[in-house]
C-alpha positions in Angstrom: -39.7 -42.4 6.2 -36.6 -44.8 7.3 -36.7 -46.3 3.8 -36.6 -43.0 2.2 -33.8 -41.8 4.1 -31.8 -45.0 3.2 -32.5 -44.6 -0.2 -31.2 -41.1 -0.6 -28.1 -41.8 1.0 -28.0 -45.2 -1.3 -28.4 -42.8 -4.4 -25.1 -40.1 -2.8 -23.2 -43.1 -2.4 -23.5 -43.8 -6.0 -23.3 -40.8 -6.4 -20.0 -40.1 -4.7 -18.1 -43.3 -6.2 -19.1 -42.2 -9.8 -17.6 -38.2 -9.3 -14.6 -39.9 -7.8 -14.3 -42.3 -10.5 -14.4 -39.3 -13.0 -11.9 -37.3 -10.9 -9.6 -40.3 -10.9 -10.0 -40.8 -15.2 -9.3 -37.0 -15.4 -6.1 -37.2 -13.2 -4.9 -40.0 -15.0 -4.9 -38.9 -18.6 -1.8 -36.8 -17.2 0.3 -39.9 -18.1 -0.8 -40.2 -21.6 -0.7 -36.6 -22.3 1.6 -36.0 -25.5 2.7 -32.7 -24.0 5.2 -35.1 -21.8 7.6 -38.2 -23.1 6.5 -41.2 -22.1 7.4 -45.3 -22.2 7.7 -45.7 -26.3 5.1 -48.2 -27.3 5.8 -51.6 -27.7 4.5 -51.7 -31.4 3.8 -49.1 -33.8 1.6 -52.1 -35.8 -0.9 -52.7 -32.7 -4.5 -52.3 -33.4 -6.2 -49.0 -32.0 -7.9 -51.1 -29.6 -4.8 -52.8 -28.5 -3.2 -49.1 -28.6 -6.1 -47.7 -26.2 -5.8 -50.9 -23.8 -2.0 -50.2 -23.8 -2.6 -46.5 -23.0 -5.6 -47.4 -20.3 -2.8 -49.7 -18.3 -0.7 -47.1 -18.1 -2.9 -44.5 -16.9 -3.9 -46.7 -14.1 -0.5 -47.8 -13.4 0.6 -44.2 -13.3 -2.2 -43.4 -11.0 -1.4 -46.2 -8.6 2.2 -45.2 -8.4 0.7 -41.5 -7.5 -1.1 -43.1 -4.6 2.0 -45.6 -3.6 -0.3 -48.7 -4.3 1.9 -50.4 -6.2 5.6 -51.5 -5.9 8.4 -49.4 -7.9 11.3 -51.7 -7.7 9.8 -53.4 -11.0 8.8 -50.4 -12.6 10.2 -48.7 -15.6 12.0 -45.0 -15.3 8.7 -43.6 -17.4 6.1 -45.5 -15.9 7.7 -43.7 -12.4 7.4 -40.5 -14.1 4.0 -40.7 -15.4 3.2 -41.1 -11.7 5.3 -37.9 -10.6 3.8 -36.1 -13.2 0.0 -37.1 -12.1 1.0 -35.9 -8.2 2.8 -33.0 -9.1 -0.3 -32.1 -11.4 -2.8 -32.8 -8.9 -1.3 -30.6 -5.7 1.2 -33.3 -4.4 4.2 -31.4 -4.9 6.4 -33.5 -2.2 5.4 -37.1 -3.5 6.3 -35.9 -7.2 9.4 -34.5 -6.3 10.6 -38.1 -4.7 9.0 -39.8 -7.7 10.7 -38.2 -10.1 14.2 -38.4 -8.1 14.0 -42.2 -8.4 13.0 -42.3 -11.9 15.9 -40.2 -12.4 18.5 -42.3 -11.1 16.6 -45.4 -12.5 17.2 -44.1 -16.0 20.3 -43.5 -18.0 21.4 -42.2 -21.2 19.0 -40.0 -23.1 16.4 -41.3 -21.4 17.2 -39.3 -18.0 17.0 -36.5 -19.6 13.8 -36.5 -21.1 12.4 -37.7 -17.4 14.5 -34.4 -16.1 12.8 -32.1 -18.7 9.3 -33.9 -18.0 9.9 -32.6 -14.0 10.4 -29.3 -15.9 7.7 -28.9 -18.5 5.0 -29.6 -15.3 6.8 -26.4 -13.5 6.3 -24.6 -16.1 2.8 -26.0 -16.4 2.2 -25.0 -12.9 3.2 -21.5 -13.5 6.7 -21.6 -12.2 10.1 -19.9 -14.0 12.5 -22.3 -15.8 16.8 -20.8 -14.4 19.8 -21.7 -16.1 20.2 -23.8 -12.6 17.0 -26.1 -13.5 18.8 -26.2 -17.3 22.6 -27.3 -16.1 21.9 -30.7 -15.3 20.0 -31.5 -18.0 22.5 -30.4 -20.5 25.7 -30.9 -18.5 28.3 -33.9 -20.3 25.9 -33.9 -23.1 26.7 -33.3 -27.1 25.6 -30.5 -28.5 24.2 -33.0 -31.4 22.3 -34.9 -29.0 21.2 -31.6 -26.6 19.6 -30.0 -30.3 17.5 -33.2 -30.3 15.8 -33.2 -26.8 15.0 -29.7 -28.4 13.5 -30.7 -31.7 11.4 -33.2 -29.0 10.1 -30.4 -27.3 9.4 -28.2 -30.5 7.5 -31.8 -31.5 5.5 -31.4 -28.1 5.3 -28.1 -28.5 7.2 -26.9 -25.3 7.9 -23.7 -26.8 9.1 -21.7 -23.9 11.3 -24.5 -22.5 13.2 -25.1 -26.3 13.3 -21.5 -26.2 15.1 -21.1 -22.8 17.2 -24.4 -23.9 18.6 -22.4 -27.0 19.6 -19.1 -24.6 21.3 -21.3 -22.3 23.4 -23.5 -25.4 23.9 -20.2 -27.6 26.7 -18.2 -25.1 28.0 -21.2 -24.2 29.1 -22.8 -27.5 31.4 -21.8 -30.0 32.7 -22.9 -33.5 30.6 -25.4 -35.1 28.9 -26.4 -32.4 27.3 -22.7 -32.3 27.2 -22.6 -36.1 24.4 -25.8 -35.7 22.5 -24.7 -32.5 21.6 -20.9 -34.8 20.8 -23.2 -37.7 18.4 -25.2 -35.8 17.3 -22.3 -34.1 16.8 -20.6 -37.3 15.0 -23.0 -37.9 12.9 -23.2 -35.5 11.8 -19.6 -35.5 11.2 -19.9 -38.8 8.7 -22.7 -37.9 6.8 -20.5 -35.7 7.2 -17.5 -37.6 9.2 -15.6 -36.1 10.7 -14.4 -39.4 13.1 -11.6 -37.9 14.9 -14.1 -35.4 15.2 -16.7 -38.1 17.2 -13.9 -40.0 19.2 -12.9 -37.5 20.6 -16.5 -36.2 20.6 -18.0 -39.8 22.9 -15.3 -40.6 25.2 -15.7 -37.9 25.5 -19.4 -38.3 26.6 -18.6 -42.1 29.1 -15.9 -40.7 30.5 -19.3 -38.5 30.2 -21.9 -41.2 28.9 -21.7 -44.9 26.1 -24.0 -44.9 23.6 -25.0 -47.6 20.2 -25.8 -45.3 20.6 -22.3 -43.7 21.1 -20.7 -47.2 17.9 -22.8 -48.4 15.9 -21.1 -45.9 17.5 -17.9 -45.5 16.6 -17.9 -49.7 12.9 -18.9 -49.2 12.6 -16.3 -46.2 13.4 -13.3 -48.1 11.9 -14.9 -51.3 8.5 -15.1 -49.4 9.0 -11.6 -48.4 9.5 -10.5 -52.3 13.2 -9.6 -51.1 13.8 -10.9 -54.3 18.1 -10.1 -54.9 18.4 -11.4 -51.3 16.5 -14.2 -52.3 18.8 -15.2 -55.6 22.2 -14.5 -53.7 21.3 -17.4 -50.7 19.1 -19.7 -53.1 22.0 -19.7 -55.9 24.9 -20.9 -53.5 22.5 -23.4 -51.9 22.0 -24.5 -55.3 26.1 -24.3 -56.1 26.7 -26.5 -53.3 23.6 -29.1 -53.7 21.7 -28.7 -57.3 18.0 -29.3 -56.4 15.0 -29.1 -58.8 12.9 -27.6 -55.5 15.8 -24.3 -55.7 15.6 -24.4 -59.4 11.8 -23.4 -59.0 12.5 -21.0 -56.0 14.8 -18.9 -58.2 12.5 -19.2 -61.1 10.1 -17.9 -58.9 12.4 -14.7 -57.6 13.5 -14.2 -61.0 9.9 -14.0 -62.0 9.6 -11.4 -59.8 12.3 -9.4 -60.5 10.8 -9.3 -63.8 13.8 -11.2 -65.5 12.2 -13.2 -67.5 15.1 -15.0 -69.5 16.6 -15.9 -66.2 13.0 -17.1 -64.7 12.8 -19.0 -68.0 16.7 -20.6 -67.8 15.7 -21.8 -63.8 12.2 -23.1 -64.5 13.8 -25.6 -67.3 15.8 -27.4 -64.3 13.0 -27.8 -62.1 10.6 -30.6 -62.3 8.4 -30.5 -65.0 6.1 -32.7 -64.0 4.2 -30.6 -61.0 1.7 -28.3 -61.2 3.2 -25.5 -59.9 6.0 -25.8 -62.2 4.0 -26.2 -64.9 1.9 -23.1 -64.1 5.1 -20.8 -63.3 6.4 -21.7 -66.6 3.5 -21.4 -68.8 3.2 -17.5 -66.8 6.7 -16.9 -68.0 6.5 -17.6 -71.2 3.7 -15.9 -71.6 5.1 -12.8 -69.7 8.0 -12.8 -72.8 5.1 -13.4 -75.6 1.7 -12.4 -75.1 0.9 -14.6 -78.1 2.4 -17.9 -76.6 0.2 -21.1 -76.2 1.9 -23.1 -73.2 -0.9 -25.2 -72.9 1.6 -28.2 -74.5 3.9 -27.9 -71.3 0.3 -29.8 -69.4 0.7 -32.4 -70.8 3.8 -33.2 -68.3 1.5 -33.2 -65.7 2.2 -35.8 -63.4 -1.0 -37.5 -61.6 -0.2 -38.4 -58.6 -0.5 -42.1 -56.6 -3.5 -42.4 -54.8 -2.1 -43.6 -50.9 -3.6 -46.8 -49.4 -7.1 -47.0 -48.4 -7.5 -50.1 -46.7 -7.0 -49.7 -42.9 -6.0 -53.0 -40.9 -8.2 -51.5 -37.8 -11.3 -50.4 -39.7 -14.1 -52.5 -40.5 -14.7 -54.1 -44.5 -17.8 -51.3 -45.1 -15.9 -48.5 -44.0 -12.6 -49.5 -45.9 -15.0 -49.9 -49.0 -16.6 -46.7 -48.3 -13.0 -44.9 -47.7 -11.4 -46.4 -51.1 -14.4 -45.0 -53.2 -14.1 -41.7 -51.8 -10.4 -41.5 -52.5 -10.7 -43.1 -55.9 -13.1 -40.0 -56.6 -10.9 -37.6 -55.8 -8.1 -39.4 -57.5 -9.7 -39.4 -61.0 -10.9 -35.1 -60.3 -7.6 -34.1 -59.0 -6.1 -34.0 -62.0 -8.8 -32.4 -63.8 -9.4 -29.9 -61.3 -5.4 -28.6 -60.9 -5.4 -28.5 -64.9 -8.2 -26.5 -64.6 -6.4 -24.1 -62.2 -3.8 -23.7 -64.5 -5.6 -22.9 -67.2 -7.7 -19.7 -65.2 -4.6 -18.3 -63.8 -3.2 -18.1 -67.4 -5.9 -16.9 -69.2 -8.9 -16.5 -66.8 -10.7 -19.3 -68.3 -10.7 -23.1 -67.8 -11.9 -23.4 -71.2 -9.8 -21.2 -73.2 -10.9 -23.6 -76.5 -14.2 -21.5 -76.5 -12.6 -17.8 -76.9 -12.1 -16.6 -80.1 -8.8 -15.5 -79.6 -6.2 -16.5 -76.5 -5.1 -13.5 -74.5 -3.0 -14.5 -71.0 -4.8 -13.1 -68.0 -2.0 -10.5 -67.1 -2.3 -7.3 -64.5 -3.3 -3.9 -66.3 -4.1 -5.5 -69.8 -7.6 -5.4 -69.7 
């Protein structure tokens, strides 16, 4: 009866230390979560085992700093943060709080206030609301240049209440050019997450401030997308006046198309690149729009087949590489074939037009 008893409690001990050991993995994955910035890695060429040893250490390292086992006067600013972030994450508000005040003044530069907007992302995470008085001194003294970048890191991260609250705080207080790029990045970003109507709205007003190509690029593609088709010239033609591009030439092709002008669609589609498929397939379409008896199947012979990227993979072993690289070189040698094929159904609903009698263009309402 004793040695059963001692048993049972032998097996909750084990028990015990394996739940906790769990628990403590779980909490530390805070520090390598890629919703935060963290320490940069030391090489992008390591190895993924090398990359998950590096990531492992500073899990542990963060979790240790948590739990005040380990000195901080050697640490770095982010290694002090990862530990902030696994307290405050975990219910140890207080602790975090002190953590991240000493990482804070450890740090300088950018770098404090990416370890600023980390305290931030985890209140958010927790459920609390982000003021302009959390926002001042993470943007005060700093360029609106290199403020638009801690942005585009949390639009990487995808933060997208925090870049959103960023841009209401820069937005009333900026002016000139400095406003003029804050509503093009932000048009930008909305347009990103499609939110089409406030992409309008701030691209606009940055062109009011300051002319700019980019905005009229993507102000063009917005209404082109949303077959607002004169909009669509008028931005994408003075993009194009200020920086001639063969991926405009094939946007206004494309709205001119749809405006049914087809000598204009045909005048654009000659200064794009004739070498991709979608040009390829826009122009055949056109010319067959002006002459039902036109044969563009010469323009295919443009087509441009495309480099195959590298197979080999330093971290993989020799049978998988081999395996990888035949699969790709597959596809390599079909791609072509197949995207040829697809041209030659959307123009006259056939991939083998060779076998009909007579070549009529698949068009809407002629058969």
């Amino acid at each position: 009866m004793n040695f059963s008893i001692l048993l049972f409690l032998c097996n909750c001990s084990a028990l015990d230390s394996f739940l906790y050991a769990d628990l403590d993995r779980q909490e530390s994955l805070i520090a390598s979560d890629p919703s935060f910035y963290h320490e940069e890695a030391r090489s992008e060429r390591s190895s993924g085992e090398e990359r998950y040893r590096e990531l492992r250490g500073a899990e542990e390292r963060a979790l240790q700093v948590c739990r005040g086992e380990i000195r901080l006067n050697s640490l770095s600013p982010f290694t002090i943060s990862d530990g902030a972030l696994v307290c405050g994450l975990t219910g140890g508000l207080q602790r975090s709080q002190e953590l991240f005040d000493l990482a804070t003044r450890k740090a300088s530069g950018i770098d404090r206030r990416k370890i600023m907007l980390n305290r931030l992302i985890m209140l958010h995470r927790l459920g609390m609301d982000i003021l302009d008085a959390d926002l001042a001194p993470v943007l005060t003294d700093l360029s609106h240049t290199r403020a638009l970048e801690l942005v585009q890191g949390l639009e990487v991260r995808r933060q997208d209440y925090l870049a959103d609250r960023i841009y209401s705080f820069m937005i009333p207080r900026s002016n000139g050019a400095a406003l003029a790029d804050v509503l093009l990045a932000k048009g930008i970003y909305d347009d990103s997450r499609g939110r089409t109507g406030l992409a309008v709205t701030a691209l606009q007003k940055s062109i009011e401030l300051r002319d700019n190509h980019r905005a009229r690029e993507i102000l063009g593609s917005i209404y082109l997308q949303s077959r607002d088709y004169n909009r669509a010239i008028l931005n994408l033609q003075k993009a194009y006046e200020r920086k001639p591009d063969t991926e405009l030439a094939f946007r206004l092709a494309r709205a001119f198309m749809g405006r049914k002008d087809y000598e204009k669609a045909l005048q654009w589609i000659r200064k794009a690149d004739g070498s991709k498929a979608d040009v390829i397939q826009l122009h055949g379409k056109i010319l067959l729009s002006m002459d039902v008896s036109a044969d563009p199947r010469s323009l295919l012979s443009s087509l441009k087949r495309k480099a195959g990227s590298p197979c080999l993979a330093s971290n993989a072993s020799m049978q998988e590489n081999l395996h990888y690289c035949g699969l790709q070189k597959y596809y390599d040698a079909i791609r072509p074939i197949r995207r040829r094929s697809h041209i030659l159904r959307d123009w006259f609903g056939t991939s083998r037009p060779e076998n009909r009698k007579e070549l009529v263009p698949l068009i809407q309402g002629h058969y």
